[in-house]
Backbone bond lengths (Angstrom), bond angles and torsions (degrees), N, CA, C in turn:
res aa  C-N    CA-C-N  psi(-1)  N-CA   C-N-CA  omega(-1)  CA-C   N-CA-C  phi
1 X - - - 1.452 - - 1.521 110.45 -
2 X 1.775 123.82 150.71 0.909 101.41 -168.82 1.893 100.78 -103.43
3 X 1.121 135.67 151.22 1.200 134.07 -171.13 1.575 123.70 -100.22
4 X 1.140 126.80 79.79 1.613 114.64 176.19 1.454 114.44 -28.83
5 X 1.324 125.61 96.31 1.330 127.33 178.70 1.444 117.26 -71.19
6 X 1.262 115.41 -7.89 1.446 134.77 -176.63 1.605 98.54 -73.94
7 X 1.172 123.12 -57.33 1.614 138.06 -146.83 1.852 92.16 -113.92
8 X 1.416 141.96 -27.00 1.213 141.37 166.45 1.503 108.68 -115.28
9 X 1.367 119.83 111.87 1.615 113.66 168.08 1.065 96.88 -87.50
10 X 1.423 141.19 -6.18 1.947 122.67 -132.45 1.541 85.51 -116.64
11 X 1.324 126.66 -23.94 1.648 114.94 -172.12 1.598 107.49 -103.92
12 X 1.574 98.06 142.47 1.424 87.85 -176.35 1.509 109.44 -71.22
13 X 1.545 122.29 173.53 1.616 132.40 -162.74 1.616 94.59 -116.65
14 X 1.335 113.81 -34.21 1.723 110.43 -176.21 1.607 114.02 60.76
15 X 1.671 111.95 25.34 1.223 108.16 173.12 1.027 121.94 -120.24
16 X 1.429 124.39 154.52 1.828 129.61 -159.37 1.178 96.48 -153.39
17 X 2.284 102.42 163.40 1.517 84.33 -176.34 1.925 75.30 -121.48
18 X 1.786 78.16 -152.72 1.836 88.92 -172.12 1.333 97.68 -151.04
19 X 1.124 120.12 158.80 1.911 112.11 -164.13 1.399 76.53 -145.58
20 X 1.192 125.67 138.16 1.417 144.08 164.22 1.695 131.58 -137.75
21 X 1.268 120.81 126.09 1.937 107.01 -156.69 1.517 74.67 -125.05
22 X 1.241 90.64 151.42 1.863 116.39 172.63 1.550 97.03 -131.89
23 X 1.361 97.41 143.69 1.927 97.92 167.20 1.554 82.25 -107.78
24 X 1.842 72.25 127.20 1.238 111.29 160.95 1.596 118.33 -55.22
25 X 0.980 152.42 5.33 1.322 166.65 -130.37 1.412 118.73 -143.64
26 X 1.406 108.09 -33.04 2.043 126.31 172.22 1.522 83.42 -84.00
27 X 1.381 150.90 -39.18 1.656 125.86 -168.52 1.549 102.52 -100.06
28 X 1.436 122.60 -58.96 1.222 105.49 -176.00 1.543 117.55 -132.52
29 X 1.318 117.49 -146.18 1.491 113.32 -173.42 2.009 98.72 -111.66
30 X 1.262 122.18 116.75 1.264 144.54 -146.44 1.574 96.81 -55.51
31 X 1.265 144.12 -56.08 1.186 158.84 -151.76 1.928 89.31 -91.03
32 X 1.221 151.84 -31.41 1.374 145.44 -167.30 1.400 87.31 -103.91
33 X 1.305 140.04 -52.22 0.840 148.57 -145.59 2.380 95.05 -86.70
34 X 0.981 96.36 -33.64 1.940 108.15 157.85 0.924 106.02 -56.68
35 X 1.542 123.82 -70.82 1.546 132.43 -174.22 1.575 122.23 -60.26
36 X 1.145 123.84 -17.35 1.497 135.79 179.81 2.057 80.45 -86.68
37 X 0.802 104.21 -75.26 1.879 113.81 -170.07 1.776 93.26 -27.05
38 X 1.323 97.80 -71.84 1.772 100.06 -171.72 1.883 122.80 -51.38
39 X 1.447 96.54 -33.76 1.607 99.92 170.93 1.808 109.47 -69.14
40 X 1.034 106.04 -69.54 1.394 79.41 168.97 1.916 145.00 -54.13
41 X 1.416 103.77 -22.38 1.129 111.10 152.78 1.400 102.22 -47.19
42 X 1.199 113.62 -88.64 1.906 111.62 -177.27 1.416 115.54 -17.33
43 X 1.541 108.67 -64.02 1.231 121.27 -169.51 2.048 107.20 -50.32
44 X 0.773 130.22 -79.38 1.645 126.20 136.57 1.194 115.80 27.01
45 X 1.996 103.47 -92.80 1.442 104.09 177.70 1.412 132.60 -54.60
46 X 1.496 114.41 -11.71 1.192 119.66 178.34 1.192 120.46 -124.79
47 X 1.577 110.72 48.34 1.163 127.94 165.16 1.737 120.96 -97.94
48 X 1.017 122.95 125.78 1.531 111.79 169.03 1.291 157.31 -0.60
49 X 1.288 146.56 67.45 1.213 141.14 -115.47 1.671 102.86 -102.56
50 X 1.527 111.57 152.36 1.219 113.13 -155.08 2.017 84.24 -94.90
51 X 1.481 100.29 156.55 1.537 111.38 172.66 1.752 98.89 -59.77
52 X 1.837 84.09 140.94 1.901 95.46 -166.83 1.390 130.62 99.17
53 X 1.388 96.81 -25.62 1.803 100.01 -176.06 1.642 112.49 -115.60
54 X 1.374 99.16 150.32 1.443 112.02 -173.52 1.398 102.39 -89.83
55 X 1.074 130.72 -3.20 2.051 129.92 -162.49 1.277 112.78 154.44
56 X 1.332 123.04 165.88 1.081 121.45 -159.00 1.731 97.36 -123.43
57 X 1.338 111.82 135.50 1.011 125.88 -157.07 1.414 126.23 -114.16
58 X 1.423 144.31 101.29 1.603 145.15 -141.77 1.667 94.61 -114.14
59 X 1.307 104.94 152.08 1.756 106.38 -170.40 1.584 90.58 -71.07
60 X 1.043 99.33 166.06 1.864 129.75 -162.03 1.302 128.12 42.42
61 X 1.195 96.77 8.07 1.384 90.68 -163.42 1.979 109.85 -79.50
62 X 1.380 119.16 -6.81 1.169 136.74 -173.65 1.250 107.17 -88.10
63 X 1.408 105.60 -41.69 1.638 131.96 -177.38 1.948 113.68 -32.04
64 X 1.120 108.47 -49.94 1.476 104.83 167.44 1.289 125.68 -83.35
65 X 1.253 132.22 -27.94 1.537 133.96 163.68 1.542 99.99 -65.80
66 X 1.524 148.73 -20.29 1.169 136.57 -175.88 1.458 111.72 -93.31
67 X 1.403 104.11 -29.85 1.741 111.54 173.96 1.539 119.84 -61.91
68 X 1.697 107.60 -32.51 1.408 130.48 -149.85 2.039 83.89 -91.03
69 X 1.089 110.98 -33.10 1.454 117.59 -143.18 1.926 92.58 -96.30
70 X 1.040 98.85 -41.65 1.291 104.94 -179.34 1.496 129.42 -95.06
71 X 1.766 107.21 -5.27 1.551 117.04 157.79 1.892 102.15 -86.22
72 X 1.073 126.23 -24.65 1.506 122.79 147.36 1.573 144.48 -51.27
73 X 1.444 96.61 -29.10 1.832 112.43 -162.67 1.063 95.55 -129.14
74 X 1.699 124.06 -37.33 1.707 108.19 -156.63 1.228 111.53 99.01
75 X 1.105 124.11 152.33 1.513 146.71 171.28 1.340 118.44 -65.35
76 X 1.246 107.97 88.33 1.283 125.30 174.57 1.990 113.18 -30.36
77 X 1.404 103.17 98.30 2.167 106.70 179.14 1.485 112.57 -105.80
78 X 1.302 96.94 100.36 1.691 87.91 170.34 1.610 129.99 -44.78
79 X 1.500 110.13 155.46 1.711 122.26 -166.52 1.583 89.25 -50.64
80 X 1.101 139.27 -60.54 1.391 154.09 -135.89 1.617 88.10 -77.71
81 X 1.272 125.28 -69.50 1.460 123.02 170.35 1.138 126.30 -32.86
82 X 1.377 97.79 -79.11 1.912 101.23 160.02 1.721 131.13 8.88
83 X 1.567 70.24 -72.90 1.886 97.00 -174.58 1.499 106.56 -72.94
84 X 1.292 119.51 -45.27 1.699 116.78 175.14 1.581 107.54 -56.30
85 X 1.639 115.70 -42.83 1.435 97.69 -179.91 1.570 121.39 -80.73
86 X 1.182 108.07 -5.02 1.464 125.51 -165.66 1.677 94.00 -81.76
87 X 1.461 113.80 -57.57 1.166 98.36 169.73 1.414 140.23 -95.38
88 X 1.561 122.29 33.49 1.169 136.65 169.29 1.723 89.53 -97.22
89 X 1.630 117.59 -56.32 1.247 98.80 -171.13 1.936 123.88 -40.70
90 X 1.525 89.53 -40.27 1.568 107.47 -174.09 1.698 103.59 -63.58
91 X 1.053 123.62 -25.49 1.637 119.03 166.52 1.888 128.65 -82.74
92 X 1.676 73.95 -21.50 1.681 76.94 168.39 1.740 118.70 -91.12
93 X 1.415 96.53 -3.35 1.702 98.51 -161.94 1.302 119.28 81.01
94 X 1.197 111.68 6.52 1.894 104.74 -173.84 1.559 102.51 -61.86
95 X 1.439 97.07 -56.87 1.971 100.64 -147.71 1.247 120.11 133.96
96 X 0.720 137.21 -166.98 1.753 122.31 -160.96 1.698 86.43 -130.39
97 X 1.913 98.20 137.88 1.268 94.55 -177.23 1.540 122.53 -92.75
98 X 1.594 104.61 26.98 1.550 97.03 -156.09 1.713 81.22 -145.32
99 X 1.520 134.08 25.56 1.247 129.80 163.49 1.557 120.56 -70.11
């Protein structure tokens, strides 16, 4: 079964991952084998967009505008956070971490 670990901490989930790298280099030739990668990227972005969305969106690709954005601004802490650390600081005596 699979376990919402979010909503059950107490049961185990029995799930693991597996990370596996291939050189690219034993299947094809590295630079064609880019260009096949990027056409379908394309192919993707210019696929049909579902009602609600502005674009269609592939993992990482956000990943450097959020690094860039947030070594500028900081790490975006919700109001609700804030206040939980605000008042743990105030029990520890620290000080408020967001003065």
């Amino acid at each position: 079964d699979v376990v919402d670990f979010n909503k059950d901490d107490m049961t185990p989930t029995n799930t693991g991952q597996a990370i596996c790298v291939l050189d690219i280099k034993a299947f094809a030739e590295p630079l064609q084998f880019k260009r096949q990668v990027d056409a379908v990227i394309r192919q993707l972005h210019g696929s049909a967009l579902l009602p609600a969305f502005d674009r269609i969106r592939l993992a990482g690709e956000d990943r450097h505008r959020r690094i860039e954005e947030r070594r500028a601004h900081g790490i975006p802490i919700p109001p609700e956070l804030r206040s939980a650390l605000d008042k743990l600081a105030t029990e520890l005596s620290i000080g408020s971490l967001f003065a």
